[in-house]
C-alpha positions as CSV (number, residue, x, y, z in Angstrom):
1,X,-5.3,12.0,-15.0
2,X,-7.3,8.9,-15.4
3,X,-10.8,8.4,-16.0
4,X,-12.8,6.6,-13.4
5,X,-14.0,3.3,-14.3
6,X,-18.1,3.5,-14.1
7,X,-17.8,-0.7,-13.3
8,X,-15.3,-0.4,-10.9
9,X,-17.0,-0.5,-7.8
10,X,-19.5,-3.8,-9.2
11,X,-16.9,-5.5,-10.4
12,X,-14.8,-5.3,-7.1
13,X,-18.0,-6.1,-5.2
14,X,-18.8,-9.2,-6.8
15,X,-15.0,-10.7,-7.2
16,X,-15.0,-9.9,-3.8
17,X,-18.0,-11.7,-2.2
18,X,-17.3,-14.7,-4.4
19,X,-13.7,-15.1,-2.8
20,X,-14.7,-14.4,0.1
21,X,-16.5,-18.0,0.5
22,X,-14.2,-19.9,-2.3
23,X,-11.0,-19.7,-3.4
24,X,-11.6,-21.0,-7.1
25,X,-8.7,-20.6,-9.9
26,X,-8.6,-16.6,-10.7
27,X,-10.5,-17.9,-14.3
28,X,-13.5,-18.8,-12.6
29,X,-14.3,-16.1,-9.9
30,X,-14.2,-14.2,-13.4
31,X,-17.1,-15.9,-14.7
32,X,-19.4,-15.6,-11.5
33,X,-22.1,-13.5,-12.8
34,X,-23.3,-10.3,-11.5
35,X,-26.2,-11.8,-9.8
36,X,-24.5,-13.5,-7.3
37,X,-26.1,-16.2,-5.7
38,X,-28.1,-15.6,-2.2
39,X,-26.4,-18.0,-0.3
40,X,-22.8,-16.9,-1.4
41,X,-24.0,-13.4,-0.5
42,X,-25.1,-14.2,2.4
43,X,-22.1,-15.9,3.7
44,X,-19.6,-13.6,3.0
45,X,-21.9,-10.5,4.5
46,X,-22.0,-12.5,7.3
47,X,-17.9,-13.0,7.7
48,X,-17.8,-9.5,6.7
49,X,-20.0,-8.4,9.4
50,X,-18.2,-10.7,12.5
51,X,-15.0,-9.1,11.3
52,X,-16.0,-5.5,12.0
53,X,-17.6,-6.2,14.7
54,X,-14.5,-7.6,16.5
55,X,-12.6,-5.5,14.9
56,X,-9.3,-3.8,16.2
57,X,-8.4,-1.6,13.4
58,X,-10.4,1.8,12.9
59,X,-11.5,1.8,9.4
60,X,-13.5,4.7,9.5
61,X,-11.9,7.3,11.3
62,X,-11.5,10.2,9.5
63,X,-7.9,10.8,10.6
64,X,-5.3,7.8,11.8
65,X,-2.6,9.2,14.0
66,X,1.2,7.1,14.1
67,X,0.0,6.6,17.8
68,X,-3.2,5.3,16.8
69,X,-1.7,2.5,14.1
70,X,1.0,1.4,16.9
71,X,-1.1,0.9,19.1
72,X,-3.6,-1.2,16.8
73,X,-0.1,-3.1,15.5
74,X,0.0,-4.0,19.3
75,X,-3.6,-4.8,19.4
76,X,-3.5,-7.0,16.7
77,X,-0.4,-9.0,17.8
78,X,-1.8,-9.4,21.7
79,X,-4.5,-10.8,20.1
80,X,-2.5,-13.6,17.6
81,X,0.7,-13.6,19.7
82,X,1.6,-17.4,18.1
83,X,0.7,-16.3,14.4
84,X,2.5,-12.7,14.6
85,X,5.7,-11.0,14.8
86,X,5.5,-7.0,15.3
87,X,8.9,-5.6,14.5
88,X,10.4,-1.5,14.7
89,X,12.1,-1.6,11.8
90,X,13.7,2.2,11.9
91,X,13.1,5.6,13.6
92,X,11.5,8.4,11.4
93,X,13.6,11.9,10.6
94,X,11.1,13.2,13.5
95,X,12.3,10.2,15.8
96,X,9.0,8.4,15.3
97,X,8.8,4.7,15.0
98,X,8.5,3.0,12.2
99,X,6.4,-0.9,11.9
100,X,6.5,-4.5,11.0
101,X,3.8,-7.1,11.1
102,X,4.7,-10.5,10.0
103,X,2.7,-12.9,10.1
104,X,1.3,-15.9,7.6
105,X,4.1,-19.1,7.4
106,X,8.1,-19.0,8.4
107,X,10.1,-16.8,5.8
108,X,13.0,-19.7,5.3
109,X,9.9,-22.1,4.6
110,X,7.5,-20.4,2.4
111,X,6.6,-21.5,-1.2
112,X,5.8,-16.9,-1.3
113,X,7.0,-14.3,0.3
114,X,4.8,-10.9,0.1
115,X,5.9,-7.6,1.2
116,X,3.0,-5.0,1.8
117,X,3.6,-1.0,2.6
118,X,1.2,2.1,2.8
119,X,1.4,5.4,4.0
120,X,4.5,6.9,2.1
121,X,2.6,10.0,1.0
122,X,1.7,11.5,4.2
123,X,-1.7,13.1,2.5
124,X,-2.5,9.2,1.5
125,X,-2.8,7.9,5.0
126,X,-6.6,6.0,3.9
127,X,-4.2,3.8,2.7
128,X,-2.5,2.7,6.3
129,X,-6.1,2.5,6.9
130,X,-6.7,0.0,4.1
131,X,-3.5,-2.0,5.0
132,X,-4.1,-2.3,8.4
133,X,-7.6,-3.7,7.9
134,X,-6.1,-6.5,5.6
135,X,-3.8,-7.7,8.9
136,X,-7.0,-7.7,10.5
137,X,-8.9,-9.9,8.3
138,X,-6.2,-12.4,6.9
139,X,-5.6,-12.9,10.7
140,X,-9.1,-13.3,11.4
141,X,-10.9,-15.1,8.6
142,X,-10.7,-18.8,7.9
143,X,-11.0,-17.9,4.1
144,X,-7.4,-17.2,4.1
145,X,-6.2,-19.8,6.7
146,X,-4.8,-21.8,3.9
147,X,-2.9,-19.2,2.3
148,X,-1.2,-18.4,5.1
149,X,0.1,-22.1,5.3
150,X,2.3,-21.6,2.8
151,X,2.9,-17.5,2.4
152,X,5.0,-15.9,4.0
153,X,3.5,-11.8,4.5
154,X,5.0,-8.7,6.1
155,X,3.2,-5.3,6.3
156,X,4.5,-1.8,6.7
157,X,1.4,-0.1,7.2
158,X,2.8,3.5,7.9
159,X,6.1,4.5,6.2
160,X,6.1,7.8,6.7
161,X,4.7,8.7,10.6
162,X,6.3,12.1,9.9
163,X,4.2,12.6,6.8
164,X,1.1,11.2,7.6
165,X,1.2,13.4,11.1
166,X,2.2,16.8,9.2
167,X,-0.9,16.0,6.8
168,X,-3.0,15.4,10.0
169,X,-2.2,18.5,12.5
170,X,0.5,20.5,10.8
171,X,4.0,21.1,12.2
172,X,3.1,22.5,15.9
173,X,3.5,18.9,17.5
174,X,7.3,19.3,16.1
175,X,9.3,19.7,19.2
176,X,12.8,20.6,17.3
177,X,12.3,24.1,16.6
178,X,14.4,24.2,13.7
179,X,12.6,21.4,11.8
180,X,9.0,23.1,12.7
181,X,10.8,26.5,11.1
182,X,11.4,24.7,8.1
183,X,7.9,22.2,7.6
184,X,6.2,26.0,8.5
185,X,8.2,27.3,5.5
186,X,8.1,25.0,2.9
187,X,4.3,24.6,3.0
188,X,4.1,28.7,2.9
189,X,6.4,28.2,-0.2
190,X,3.9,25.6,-1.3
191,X,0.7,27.7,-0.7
192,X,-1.1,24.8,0.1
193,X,-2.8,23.6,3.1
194,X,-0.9,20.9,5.2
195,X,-3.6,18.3,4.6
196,X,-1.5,18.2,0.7
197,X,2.0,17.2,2.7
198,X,3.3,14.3,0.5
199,X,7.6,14.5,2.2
200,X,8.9,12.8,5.2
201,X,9.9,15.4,8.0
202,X,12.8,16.8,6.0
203,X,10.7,17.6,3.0
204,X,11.9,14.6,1.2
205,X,9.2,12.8,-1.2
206,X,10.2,9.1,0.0
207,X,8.8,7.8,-3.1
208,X,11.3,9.4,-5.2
209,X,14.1,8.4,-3.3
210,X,15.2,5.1,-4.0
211,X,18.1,4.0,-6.2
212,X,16.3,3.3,-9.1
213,X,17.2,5.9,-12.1
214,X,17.1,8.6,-9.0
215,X,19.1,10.6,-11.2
216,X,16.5,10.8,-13.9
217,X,14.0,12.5,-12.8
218,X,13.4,15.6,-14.8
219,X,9.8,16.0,-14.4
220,X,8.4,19.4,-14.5
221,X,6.5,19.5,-11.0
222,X,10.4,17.9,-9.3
223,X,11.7,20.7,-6.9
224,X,15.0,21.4,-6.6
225,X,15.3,21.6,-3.0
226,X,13.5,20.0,0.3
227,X,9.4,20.8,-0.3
228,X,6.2,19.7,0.5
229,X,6.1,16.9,-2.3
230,X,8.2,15.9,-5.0
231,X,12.2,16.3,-3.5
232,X,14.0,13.2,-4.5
233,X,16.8,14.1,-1.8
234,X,20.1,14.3,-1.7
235,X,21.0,11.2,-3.0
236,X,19.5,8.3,-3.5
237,X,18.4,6.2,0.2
238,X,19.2,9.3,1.7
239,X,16.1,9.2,4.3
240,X,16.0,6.8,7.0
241,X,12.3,5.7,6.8
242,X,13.8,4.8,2.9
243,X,17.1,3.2,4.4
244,X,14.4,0.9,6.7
245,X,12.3,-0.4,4.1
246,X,15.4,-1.4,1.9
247,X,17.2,-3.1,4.4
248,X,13.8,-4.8,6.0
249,X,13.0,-6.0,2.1
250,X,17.1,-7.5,1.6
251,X,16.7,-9.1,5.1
252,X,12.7,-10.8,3.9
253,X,13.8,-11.1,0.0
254,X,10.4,-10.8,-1.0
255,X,9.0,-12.8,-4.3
256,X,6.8,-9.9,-4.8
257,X,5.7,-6.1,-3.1
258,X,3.2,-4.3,-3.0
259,X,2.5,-0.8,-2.5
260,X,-0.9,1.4,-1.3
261,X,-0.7,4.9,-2.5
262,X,-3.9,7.7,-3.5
263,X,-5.3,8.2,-5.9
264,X,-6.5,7.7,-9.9
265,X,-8.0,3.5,-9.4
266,X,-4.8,2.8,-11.7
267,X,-2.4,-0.3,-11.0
268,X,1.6,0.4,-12.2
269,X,4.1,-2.3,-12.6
270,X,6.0,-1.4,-15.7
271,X,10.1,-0.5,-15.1
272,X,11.4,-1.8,-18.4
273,X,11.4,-6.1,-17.5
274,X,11.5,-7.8,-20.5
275,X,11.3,-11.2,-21.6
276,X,10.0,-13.4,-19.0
277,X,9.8,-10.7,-16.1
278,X,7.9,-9.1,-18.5
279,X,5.5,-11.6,-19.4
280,X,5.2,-12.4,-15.5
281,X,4.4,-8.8,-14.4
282,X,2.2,-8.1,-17.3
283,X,0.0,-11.3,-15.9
284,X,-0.2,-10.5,-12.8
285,X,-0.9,-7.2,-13.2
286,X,-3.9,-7.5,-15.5
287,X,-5.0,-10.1,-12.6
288,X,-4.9,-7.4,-10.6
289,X,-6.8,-5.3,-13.1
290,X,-9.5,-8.1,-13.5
291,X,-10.0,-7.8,-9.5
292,X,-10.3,-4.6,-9.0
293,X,-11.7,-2.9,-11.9
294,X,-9.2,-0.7,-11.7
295,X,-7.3,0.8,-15.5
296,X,-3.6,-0.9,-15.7
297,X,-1.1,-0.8,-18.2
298,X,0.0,-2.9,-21.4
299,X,3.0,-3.9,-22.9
300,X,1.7,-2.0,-25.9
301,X,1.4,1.4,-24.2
302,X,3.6,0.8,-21.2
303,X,6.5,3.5,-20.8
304,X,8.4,4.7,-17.8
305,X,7.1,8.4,-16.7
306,X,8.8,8.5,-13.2
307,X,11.9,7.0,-11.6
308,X,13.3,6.2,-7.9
309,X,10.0,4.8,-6.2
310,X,9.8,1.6,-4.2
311,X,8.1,-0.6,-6.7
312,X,10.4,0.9,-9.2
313,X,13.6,-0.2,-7.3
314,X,12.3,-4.1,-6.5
315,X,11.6,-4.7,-10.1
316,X,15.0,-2.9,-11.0
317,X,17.3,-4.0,-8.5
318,X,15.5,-7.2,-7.1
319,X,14.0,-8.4,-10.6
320,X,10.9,-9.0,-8.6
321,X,6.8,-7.8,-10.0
322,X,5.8,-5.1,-7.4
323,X,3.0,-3.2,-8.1
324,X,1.7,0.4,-7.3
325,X,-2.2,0.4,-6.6
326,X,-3.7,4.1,-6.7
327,X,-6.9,3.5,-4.4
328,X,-9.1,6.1,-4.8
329,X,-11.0,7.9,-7.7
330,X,-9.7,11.0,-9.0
331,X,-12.4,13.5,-8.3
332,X,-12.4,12.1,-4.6
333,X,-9.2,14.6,-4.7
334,X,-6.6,13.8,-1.6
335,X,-6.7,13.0,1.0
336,X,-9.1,10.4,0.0
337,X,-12.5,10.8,2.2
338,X,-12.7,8.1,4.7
339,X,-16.7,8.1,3.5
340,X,-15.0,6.0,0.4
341,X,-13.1,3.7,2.7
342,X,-15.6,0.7,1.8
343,X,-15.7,0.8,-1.8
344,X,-11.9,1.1,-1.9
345,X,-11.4,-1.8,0.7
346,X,-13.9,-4.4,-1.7
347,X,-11.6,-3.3,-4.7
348,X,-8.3,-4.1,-2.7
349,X,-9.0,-6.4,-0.1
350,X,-7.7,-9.1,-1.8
351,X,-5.6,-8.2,-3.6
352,X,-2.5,-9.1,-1.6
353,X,-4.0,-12.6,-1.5
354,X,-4.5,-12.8,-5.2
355,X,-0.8,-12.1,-5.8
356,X,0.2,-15.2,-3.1
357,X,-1.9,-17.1,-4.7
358,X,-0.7,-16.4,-8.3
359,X,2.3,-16.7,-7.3
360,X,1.7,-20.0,-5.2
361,X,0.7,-21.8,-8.1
């Protein structure tokens, strides 16, 4: 849909290496030029390269299981019991768990409050992959020791286990035969493989399920009925992993989300603010842009296309800037091969801490 930035990938590699080592005003890690100097390089390969190497969180595995993420989560907070909290925050249609890590300072005491999630679209799961290795390396890496002082973060790396399971080994690990009958059906319907699976377990697309102008949606590709992608549901919060992530984002009140999907390197944030909210999200948003290279919106050509996603309901219903990032360029196709995982992760590594920092100011 997009076209793919040729820059992209420079641009996201220098930002990157720069903040890495400073944490200057977003104006000047804009002006660092291209040739980066040796030293700063050097540094930041070299916190780059401790990380990995200690690293819980399997960045490069081709495929990343529910199982595999939980028991990372646990990983991770064994390993910073003090600094993290690992909640369930809901059970999955297919009776899978569903995560929390919080971590960063106290919720009641923070000057920001940042709400991440990933792995809605089951087909999309490089993106859990993505989220999970930002726990890992806020946790780890002094760089951001002094943004956690006063930000408050929560990740949901996996909100669809259902999904992202289907994508991975198709319905025969479904134990309920009636559910495996129907999963086995609608991607038959589909004629696509199951590595395309986009719905939860009841062939619900989660991401059009929220009450945000649920009952707009009129888009061509929308099914009528349960399917392998683009089902809004019932009604609106009709799913449980949707009911979890509503409730868990009331109970945190975040001052801004945001969410990991696949693919097209665009960022979205528009959902009709005006006046201030408008002027707010706009800026942070082209920050975003600046960051990552990737193509964003203006308030010249913004327009609203889709209806009854998550970012979609916390600017509607919490007046909050929450952004979509599409990771990922377009010929890449879905899901997004894990050979790509490192370009994607200098575009967006940051970019939660950009936002708490923004927004810290």
């Amino acid at each position: 849909m997009f076209k793919r930035r040729a820059s992209a990938a420079a641009l996201c590699l220098m930002l990157a290496v720069a903040s890495a080592v400073r944490h200057a005003p977003l104006e000047l890690r804009r002006s660092i030029p291209a040739a980066a100097n040796a030293k700063i390089r050097m540094e930041a390969e070299e916190e780059e390269n401790k990380s990995v190497q200690n690293s819980i969180v399997s960045r490069h595995s081709k495929t990343y299981s529910p199982a595999q993420c939980e028991r990372e989560l646990k990983a991770l907070h064994e390993r910073y019991p003090d600094q993290t909290e690992l909640s369930r925050i809901g059970t999955s249609v297919l009776g899978q768990p569903i995560w929390a890590l919080s971590f960063g300072a106290a919720a009641e005491t923070a000057k920001t409050r940042v709400l991440v999630q990933a792995g809605m679209h089951g087909r999309e799961w490089i993106n859990v992959q993505i989220a999970m290795a930002q726990i890992e390396d806020y946790l780890g890496q002094e760089q951001y020791a002094a943004l956690l002082r006063e930000t408050a973060l929560v990740f949901v790396p996996m909100c669809n286990p259902d999904g992202v399971r289907i994508a991975q080994e198709g319905a025969d690990w479904i134990e309920d035969e009636a559910a495996r009958a129907d999963v086995q059906r609608w991607i038959d319907e589909s004629g696509e493989p199951y590595d395309q699976w986009k719905a939860n377990g009841r062939g619900v697309d989660l991401n059009r399920n929220f009450d945000a102008r649920w009952d707009e949606q009129t888009e061509e590709r929308a099914t009528a009925g349960p399917a392998y992608a683009f089902y809004r549901g019932e009604n609106p919060e009709s799913e449980p992993e949707t009911q979890a992530l509503v409730e868990l984002t009331n109970d945190f009140g975040p001052d801004s989300t945001i969410s990991y999907h696949s693919r097209g390197e665009y960022v979205y944030w528009y959902f009709g603010q005006t006046g201030e909210a408008l002027d707010r999200d706009e800026t942070l948003a082209l920050h975003i842009r600046d960051l990552t290279g990737y193509a964003c919106l203006t308030r010249e050509n913004a327009d609203v296309d889709s209806f009854a996603g998550y970012k979609d309901w916390c600017v509607e219903k919490l007046g909050i800037p929450a952004f979509t990032i599409e990771n990922g360029a377009n010929e890449w196709g879905v899901p997004v091969p894990i050979e790509h995982f490192d370009e994607i992760y200098r575009c967006s590594r940051d970019i939660t801490a950009l936002v708490a920092r923004e927004l810290n100011r």
